[in-house]
N, C-alpha and C positions, 0 to 999 in steps of 0.2 A: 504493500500500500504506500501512496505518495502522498505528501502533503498537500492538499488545494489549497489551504486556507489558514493561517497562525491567529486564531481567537486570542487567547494568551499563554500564558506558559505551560499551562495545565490542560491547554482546551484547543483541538485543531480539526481543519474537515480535509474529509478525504474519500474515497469510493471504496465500496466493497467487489467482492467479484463481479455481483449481477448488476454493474457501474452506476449501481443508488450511491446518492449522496451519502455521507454516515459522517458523525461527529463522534470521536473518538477524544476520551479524556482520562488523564493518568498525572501524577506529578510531575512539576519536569518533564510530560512530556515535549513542549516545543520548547526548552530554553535552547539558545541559540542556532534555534533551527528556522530555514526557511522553506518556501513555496520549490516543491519537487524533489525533496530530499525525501528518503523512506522515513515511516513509518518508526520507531521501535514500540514494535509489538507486545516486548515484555513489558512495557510501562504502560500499557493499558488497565484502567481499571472498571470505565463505564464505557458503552457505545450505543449509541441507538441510529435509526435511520432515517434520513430523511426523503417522505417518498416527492414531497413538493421542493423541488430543488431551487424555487427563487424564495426560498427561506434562509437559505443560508446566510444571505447581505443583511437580514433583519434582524437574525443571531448575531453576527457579527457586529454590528451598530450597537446591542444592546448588552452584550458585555463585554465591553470598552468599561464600562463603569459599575457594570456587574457581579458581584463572586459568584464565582461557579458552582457554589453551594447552593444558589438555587435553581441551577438548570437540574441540577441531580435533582432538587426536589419536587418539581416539577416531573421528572421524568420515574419516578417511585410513585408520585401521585397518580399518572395517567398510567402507569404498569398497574395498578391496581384495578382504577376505573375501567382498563379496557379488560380486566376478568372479571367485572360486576355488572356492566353494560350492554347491552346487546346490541347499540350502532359504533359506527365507527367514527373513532375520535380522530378529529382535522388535525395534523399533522402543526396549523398553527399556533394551537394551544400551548404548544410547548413554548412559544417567542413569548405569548400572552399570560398565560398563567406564569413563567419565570418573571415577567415584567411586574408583573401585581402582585406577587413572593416578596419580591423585593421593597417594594413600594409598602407593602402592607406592615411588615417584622417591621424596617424603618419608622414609621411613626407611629407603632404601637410602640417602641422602645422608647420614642419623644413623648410617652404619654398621651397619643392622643387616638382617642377612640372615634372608627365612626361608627353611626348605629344604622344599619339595613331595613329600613322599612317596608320590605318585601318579605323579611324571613318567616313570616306566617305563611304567608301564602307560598313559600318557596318549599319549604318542610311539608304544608299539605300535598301539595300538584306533584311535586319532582321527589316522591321518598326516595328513590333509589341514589338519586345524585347529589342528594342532599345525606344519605349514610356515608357513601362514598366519600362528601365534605367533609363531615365528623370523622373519621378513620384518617383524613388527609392533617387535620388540627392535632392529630395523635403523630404525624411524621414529623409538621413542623415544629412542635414542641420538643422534637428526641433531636431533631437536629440542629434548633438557633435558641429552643427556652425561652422562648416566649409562647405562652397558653393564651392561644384567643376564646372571644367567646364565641356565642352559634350565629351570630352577629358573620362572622366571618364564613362559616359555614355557608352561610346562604349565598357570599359571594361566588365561592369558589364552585358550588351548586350551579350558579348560570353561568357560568364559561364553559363547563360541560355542557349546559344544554343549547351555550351558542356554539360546539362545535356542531352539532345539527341544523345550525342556519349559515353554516360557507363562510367563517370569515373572524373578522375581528370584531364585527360591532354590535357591543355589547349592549346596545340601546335597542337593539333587536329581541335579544334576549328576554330583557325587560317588558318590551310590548307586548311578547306573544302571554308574558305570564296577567302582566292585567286584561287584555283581552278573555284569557280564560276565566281570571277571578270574575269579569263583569258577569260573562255568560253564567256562569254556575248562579251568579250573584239570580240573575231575572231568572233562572229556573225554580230557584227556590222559595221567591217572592211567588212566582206566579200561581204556584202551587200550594203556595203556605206550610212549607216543612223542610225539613231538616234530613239529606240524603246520608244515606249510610254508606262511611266510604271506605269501608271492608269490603263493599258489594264488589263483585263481575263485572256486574252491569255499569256501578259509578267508575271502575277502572277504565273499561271500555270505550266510556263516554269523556272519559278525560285522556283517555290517548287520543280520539277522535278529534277535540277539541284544540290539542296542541298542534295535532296536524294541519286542524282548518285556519288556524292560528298562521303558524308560521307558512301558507301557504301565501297568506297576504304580505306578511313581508317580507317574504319572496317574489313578493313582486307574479304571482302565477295564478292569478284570481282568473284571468280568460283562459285557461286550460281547463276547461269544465265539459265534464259527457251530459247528453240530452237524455233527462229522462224520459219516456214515455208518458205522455198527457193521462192515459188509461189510469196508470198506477200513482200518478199524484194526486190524482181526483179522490182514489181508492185509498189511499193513507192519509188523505186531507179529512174525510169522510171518518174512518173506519178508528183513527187516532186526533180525535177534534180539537180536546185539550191541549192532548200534545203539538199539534200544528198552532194553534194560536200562538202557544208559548216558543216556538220554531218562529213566527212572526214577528212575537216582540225581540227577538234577536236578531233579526232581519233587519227591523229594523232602528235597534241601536247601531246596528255594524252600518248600515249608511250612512246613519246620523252622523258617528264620532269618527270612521274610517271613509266614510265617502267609497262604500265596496256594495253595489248589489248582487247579493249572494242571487244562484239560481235553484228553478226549483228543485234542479238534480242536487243540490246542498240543504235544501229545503227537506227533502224526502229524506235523507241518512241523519238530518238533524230533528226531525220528530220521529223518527223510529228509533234512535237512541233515547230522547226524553222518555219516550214512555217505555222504556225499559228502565230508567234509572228512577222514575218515579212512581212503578207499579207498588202494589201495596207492601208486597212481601220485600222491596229493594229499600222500603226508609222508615225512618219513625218521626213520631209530631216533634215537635218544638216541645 
């Protein structure tokens, strides 16, 4: 292996056989080493790969001023999440979640806390990335001693769930989760009760949601199948409650997103309500 690239002394990029990118880091690995010199192998002690290769210059730019204690722990973190997980985690997280390691230990050691007010809602919707944040508070604690609270947790919860929206922006993130808290929000007025969300059915309906969610900020709201007229009529009909309550979500989502959903979003969003609010799936207030 040759060097592509000298991060710092500890940290250099270079190709593996199947000629991916790969960041390779060891002590002393690059002192006094430059661009094309081999590798020593034996001073290897982390590597991982990089499958989007113009990642490399954004790694590079970011530890210039970074220790490479938290690329490591960044990359312990998403070793984890990608055994707890069932999508695949963007390959950018590792620049992003390193950058907000650093940023976070940093003025948590200045005393200064910030408080997430999403973390309700983040711990409801996302359990799994949100365990996977708590388990990640147990890495950075073993490795810089500093114990955040669940405050942090929740952050580190949506950078997981923005590798599922392509990218670095985290404002993404955030939308698709208050979009979903609205809708659950008008299900549960409309109905007047309190879903159970042990259920099948409310899992179900909040995968569905995050997907309708991040579809719009994806930008992929006209990529819609036609449903047939026969069978809207027939779920419009046959599920009446649940259709009105498919409406007043309808139309908030025009209202605050300027998005008209169609009726083929229509029809999979009252046949989940009334699965999530049949009788056996909640209990009163």
């Amino acid at each position: 292996m040759e060097i592509k690239k000298v991060f710092n002394n500890n940290v250099v990029l270079t190709e593996n056989d199947q000629q991916q990118e790969m960041v390779v880091m060891g002590k002393g690995l690059a002192f006094q080493k430059k661009v094309g010199q081999p590798v020593d192998i034996e001073k290897i002690e982390k590597k991982f790969v990089l499958a989007d290769q113009g990642l490399s210059d954004k790694l590079a730019d970011l530890l210039v001023d970074t220790p490479e204690v938290y690329l490591e722990l960044s990359h312990r973190i998403l070793d984890y999440a990608k055994s707890q997980l069932s999508y695949k985690i963007d390959d950018y997280l590792y620049v992003a979640l390193t950058d907000h390691l650093h940023f976070a230990v940093s003025r948590q050691k200045e005393g200064i806390e910030l408080k997430n007010p999403l973390v309700w809602e983040i711990r409801k919707y996302y359990k799994k990335e949100f365990q996977v944040a708590l388990k990640a508070l147990d890495f950075i604690e073993e490795e810089t001693g500093v114990r955040f609270p669940e405050d942090e947790a929740g952050l580190i919860a949506l950078h997981l769930l923005n590798s599922q929206l392509n990218g670095d922006n985290m404002d993404a993130a955030i939308q698709v989760t208050k979009m979903v808290n609205n809708i659950l929000n008008i299900v549960k007025y409309h109905f007047d009760m309190k879903l159970d969300e042990n259920s099948i059915n409310y899992e179900r309906f909040l995968t569905h949601l995050r997907f309708f969610a991040m579809r719009f900020v994806r930008e992929e709201t006209d990529h819609v199948s036609q449903t047939d007229d026969f069978l809207f009529e027939q779920v419009k009909k046959k599920y009446e409650q649940a259709y009105l309550c498919a409406e007043k979500v309808s139309k908030y989502v025009a209202k605050t997103y300027d998005w008209d959903i169609s009726n083929d979003e229509k029809v999979y969003l009252t046949l989940h309500i009334h699965r999530v609010t049949n009788r056996q799936e909640w209990t009163n207030k």
